[in-house]
C-alpha positions, 0 to 999 in steps of 0.5 A, a space after each residue: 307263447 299265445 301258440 304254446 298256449 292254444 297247443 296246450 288248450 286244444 291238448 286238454 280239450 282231446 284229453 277230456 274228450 278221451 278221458 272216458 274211453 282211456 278209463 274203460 280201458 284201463 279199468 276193463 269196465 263198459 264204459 257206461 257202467 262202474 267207475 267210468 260212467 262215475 267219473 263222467 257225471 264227476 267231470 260233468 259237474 265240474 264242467 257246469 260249476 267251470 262255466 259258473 265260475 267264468 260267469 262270476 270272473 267276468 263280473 268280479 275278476 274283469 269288471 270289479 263288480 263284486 256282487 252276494 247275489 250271482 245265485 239268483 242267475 244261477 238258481 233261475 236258469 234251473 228253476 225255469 228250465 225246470 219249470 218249462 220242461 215240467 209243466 208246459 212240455 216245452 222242447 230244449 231248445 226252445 228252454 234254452 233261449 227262454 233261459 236266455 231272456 229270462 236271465 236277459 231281463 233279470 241282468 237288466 232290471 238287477 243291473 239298473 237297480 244295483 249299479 247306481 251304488 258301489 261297494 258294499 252297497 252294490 253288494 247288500 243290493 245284490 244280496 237283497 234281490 238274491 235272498 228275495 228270490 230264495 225265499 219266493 223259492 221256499 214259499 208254499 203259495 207256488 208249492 205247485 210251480 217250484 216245489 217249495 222247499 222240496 224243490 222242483 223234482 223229477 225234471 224230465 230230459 229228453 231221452 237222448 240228454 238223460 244223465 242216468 241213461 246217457 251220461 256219456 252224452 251228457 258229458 260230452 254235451 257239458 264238455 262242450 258247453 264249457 269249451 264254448 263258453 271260456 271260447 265266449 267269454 274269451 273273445 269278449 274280453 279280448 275284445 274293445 268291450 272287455 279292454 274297457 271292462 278292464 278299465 273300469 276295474 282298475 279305475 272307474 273315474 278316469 274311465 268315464 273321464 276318457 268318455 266312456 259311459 262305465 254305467 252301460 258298459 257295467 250293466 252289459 258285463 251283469 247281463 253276460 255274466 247272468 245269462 252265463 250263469 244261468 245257462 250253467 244253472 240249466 244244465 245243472 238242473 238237468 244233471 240233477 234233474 231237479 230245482 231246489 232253494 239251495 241253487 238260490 242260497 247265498 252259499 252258491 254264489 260264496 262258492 263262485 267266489 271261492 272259485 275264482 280266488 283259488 284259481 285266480 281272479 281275471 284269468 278266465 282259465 283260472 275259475 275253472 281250475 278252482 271249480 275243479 279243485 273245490 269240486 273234486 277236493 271236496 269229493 274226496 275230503 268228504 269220502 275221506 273225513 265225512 262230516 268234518 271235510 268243511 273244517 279241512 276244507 277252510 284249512 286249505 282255503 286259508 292257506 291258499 289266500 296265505 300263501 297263493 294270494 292270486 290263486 294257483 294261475 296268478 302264482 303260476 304267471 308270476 313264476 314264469 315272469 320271474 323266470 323270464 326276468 332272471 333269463 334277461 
């Protein structure tokens, strides 16, 4: 089954891969213009919002941290990227590590202030440091850094990234960030750590009784999981080529949330199928239904949780047990 499994991931992988050469061809049309260039920078969100999504899993789905505040990882990633690349001309690379460290720091100082709580106080803490973040985004004192309201615009990309002049290889770029990152993530919670991330989940008390310190390992899933989402909230800045509040907004992170139960909580693979489907879901309501696509949208979220309460890969393996189970 795990072999059937790899086969299956590797096949989606190569399919993606030449997804943008399939569409030229089929459609006659140069590959960086017309309806192949839109479905590149289309896949491309949905690669940036799968990352985001696996961030939150590894919070919410393996660690049973349910935290309001998540948009803060993702809105500071794109703002300091934002800002580095704007105002001081740092190179890429040289942003990208200081994404790492800031969303380090943040994790850290978040975690340690936050996980001292549980339930729904964790989650007002972690709201409370989100909406702090949001408003500090939107004050005119640091119009001239973050572009208040407005936002940070005109990021500039290197030339080789730009997703205006180069969106293939920016799509290929974000594919491979997303393929790295489930690979990451994976490996962690395959690993001793995420076994006892799991634990914690399932039982926090009888976990620390066996002698695990859940404080420590709680906050090392917070700071993963907010380097991740703020890697993902870099290259999102750097499609959009701006940093705007609403990266910080508490509809960002109820977004990672819906992501996660409509493809499945604890399933890795699961998040990113509800990245695709809300993403691409939306695209089309929208152009179908116009200002009313929200309405139908809660329409279709509520059947989901009704009649897919483990979201689309929990029903999936609950029918293959199943299967299995009639077999034997």
């Amino acid at each position: 089954m795990k072999l059937q499994n790899h086969r299956l991931t590797f096949g989606l992988i190569i399919a993606l891969a030449l997804f943008p050469f399939a569409l030229s061809w089929l459609t006659g049309e140069p590959i960086d213009s017309g309806t192949p260039k839109f479905w590149q920078g289309m896949l491309a969100q949905v690669f940036i919002l799968a990352v985001y999504a696996v961030s939150y899993d590894l919070l919410m789905g393996y660690t049973g941290i349910l935290s309001f505040g998540h948009a803060l990882f993702f809105g500071a990633g794109g703002y300091t990227a934002g800002i580095l690349l704007k105002h001081a001309a740092w190179p890429l690379w040289a942003v990208v590590l200081a994404v790492i460290v800031v969303a380090v720091i943040l994790g850290l100082f978040i975690g340690a202030t936050s996980l001292r709580v549980q339930g729904v106080y964790l989650t007002m803490v972690t709201l409370a440091f989100a909406q702090m973040m949001f408003v500090l985004s939107e004050a005119t004192d640091f119009r001239e850094w973050t572009g208040a309201e407005d936002g940070l615009q005109g990021i500039p990309v290197p030339a080789w990234l730009s997703p205006t002049q180069q969106r293939l290889m920016f799509y290929f770029v974000s594919l491979a960030f997303c393929v790295f990152s489930y690979y990451l993530v994976r490996r962690v919670t395959q690993s001793p750590t995420g076994r006892v991330f799991i634990a914690i989940r399932e039982n926090e008390l009888r976990a620390r009784a066996i002698g695990y310190n859940t404080f420590l390992y709680k906050l090392l899933a917070m700071v993963a999981s907010g380097v991740l989402a703020a890697l993902a909230g870099m290259m999102n800045a750097l499609w959009n080529l701006n940093a705007n509040p609403n990266m910080l907004a508490t509809s960002t992170t109820i977004n990672a949330l819906l992501m996660t139960i409509i493809g499945g909580a604890g399933t890795l693979s699961g998040p990113m199928i509800g990245a695709a489907f809300i993403h691409l879901l939306g695209y089309g309501l929208n152009t179908a239904f116009g200002p009313r696509w929200p309405l139908l949208f809660g329409l279709a979220y509520v059947g989901i949780v009704l009649f897919l309460p483990y979201g689309f890969v929990g029903a999936w393996r609950s029918l293959i047990a199943r299967m299995k189970a009639k077999r034997a």
